[in-house]
N, C-alpha and C positions, 0 to 999 in steps of 0.2 A: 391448554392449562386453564382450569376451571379457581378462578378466586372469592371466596366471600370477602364480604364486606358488613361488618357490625358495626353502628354506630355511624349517622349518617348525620353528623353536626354541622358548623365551622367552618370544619378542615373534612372531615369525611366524608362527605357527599361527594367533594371536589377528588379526594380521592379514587374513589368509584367511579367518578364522571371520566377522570382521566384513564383509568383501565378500559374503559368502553372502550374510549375514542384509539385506545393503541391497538385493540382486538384482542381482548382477552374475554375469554366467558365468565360474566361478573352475576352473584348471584349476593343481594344483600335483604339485610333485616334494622327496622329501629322500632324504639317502643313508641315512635311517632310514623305510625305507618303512611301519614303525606306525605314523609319525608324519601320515602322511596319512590312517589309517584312519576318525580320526571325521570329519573334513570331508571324506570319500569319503561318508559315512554321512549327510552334512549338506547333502550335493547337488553337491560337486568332484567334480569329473572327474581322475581319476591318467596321470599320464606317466612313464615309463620312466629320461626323462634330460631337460636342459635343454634340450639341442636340439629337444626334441619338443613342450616346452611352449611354446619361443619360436615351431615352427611352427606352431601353432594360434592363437596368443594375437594378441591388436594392442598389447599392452605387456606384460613379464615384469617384475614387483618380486622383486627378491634383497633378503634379509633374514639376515645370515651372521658367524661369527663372525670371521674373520678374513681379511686383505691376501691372503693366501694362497689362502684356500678361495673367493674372490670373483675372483680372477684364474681359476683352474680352473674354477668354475663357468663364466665370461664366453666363456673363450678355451682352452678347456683342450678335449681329444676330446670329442664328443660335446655339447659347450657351446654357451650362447644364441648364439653367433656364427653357428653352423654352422646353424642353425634359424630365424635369423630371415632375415621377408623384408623389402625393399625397405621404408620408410614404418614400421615395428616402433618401438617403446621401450622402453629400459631404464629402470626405475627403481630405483636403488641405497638401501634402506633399511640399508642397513648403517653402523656408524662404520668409515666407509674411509679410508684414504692420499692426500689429494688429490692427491697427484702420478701415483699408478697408477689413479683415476679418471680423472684427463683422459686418461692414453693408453689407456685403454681405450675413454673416449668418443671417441676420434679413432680407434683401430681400426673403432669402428661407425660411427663417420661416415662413413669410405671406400667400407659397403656402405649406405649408403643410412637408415642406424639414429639415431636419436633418443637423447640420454640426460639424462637427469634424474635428479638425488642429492634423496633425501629420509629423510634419518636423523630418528630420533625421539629424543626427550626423554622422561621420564615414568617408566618403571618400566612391569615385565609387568602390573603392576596398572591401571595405566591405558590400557595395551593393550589389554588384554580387554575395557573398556566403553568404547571408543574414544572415549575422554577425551585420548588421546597427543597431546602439538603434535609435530606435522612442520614439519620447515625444508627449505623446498624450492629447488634453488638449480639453474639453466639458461636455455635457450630459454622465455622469457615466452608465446609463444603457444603451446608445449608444453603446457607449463604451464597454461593454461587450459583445453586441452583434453582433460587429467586431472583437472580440479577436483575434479569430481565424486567420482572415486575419492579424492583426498584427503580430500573432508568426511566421505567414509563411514567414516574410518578416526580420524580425530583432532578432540579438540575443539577445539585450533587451529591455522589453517594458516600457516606464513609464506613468504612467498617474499623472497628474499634475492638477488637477480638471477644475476651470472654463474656457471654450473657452477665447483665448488670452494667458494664461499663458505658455503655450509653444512655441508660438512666441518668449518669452521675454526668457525664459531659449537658447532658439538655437541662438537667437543673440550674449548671453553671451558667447556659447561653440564657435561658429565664429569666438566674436572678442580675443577670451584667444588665440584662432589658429596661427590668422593672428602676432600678438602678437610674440607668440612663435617661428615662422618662420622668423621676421625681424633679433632678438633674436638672432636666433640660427646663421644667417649667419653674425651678427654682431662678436658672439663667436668664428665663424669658421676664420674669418679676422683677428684676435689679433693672435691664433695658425698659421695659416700661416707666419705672418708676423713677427711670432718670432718663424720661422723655425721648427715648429712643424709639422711632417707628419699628412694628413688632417684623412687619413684612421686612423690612430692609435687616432687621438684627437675626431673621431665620436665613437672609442670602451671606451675611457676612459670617454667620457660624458653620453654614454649608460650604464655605470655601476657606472653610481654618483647620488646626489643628483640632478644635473641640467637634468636630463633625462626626458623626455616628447615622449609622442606620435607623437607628428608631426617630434622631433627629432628623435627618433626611426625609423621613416617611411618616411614622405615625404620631410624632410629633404636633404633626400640621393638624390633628383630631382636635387638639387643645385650641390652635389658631384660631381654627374654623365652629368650636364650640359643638363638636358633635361627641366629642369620646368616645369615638367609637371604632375600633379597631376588632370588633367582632371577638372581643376575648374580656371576659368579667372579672369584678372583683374578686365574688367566689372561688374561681382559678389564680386568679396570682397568688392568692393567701394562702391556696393550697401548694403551689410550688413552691413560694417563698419558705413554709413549712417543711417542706423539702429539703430547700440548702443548708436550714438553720438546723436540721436535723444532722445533715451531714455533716456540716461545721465541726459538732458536735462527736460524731462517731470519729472522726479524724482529726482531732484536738487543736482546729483552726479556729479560731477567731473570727466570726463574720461581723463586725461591728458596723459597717454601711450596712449589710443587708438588712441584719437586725432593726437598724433605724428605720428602713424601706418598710422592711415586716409591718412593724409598727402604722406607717401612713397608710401604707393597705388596708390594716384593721378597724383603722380609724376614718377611711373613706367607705367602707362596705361597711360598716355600722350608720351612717350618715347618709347614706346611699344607695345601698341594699347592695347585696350578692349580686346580681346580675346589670348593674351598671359595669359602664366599662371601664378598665381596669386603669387609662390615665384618669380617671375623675380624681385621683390622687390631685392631680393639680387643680382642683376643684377649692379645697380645703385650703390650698394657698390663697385663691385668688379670695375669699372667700376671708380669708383674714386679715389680706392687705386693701381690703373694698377696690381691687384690682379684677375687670374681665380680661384675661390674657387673648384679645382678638387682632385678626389682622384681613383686610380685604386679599380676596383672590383665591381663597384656599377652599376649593368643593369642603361640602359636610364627611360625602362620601371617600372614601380613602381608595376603594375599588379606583373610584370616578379622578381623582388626583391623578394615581399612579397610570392611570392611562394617557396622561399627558405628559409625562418624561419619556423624551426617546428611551425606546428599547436599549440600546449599547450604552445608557448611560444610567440604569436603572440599577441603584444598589447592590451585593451581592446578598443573599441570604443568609450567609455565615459570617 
């Protein structure tokens, strides 16, 4: 089975790296053509443009930052439309628009095209040792007959039946994140400020009820003063965008998100788009003349998480 790979960021390189290593015939493109250089080097095969990879491939996975750059990719010159044939599929790893996924999945349905959404949960950390849950959400005997390419990529799979509905679950799991991280550096502020050592207040909330995954994990980016968990402001604002969107189409009230929305806009205005997406707690520390630091915690979050036993390492979902 021969798979493209578009969009080689992040998470998608890691991707890709991981279908090498299971054997699959990987065949990918980015408009940062370095970025194919080590899985050219790892046994991919490089393409020119989308269209070329959708000609060769029996399914293309897009893996991409933005509404925008997944419409051009899809449907744009030289894109999977134009390349794939008859019997193809799309699989859309990205956090998309459910509403410009289905008409895009109904432009390839007119040629004969398949599509499948399977955004991931997890962090680039869990990407890379294909630990990532995928939510996979279409055609059920599509879907089965990618299995394969999903286990090799995540350690868990969900399918969540009609195309769209895993848009709407990974917007959720996004905005509970972004959530949890304003959150957790608001928590880390009160323990500072009433002289609580920061390193002992991240062991006792790691062993409480208020414990969470992002606290567990990428939390420690704010500790250690890197913010960097490989994912930008520009993207949270865009997901957040997302929920507040949905909120909205299904007459729910997201009033925490909302407030979240808000510190997002107001740390990528402060900070640019491509700082990382906790510098939210930047703005705290930032107001209360508070560095939210604590010894022991690497910069790198790669580099952290390699030092928790494996059997004790978060779940992804």
């Amino acid at each position: 089975m021969k798979i493209g790979c578009v969009g080689l960021g992040n998470i998608g390189r890691h991707l890709a790296a991981n279908l090498i290593a299971a054997g699959f015939e990987v065949v990918v493109h980015d408009l940062n053509s370095e970025a194919g250089v080590p899985l050219v080097a790892a046994g991919a095969t490089w393409c020119d443009s989308p269209a070329d990879v959708a000609a060769v491939s029996d399914a293309v996975i897009t893996c991409l930052p933005s509404v925008k750059a997944i419409t051009a990719v899809v449907a744009g010159e030289r894109g999977l439309a134009e390349g794939f044939r008859p019997g193809g599929t799309w699989i859309d790893m990205s956090t998309n628009d459910r509403h410009e996924l289905l008409r895009l999945a109904e432009m390839l349905g007119d040629r004969g095209v398949s599509t499948l959404e399977a955004p991931v949960t997890g962090g680039a950390h869990n990407a890379s040792s294909a630990t990532i849950t995928v939510l996979v959400g279409g055609d059920e005997a599509v879907f089965e007959r990618y299995r394969s390419v999903f286990n090799a990529l995540g350690g868990r799979v969900f399918f969540l039946g009609e195309l769209g509905q895993a848009a709407v679950i990974k917007v959720i799991t996004n905005m509970l994140a972004f959530i949890h991280i304003a959150a957790t550096a608001e928590a880390y502020m009160l323990a500072a400020r009433a002289g609580i050592d920061l390193r002992q207040a991240w062991e006792v909330i790691k062993a409480s009820s208020g414990n969470s995954f992002i606290h567990e994990t990428e939390s420690t980016t704010i500790l250690s003063g890197s913010y960097d968990i490989g994912f930008s402001l520009d993207l949270s604002c865009k997901d957040l965008g997302f929920a507040l969107q949905l909120g909205r189409e299904l007459d729910v009230p997201l009033d925490i998100a909302a407030t979240v929305e808000q510190l997002n806009i107001r740390a990528r205005a402060a900070y640019g788009g491509s700082a990382g997406s906790p510098m939210v707690a930047r703005l705290l520390e930032e107001a209360c003349g508070v560095d939210l630091r604590a010894p022991g915690f690497p910069s790198d979050l790669d580099e952290y998480l390699a030092t928790m036993p494996r059997a004790t390492r978060p779940s992804a979902d």
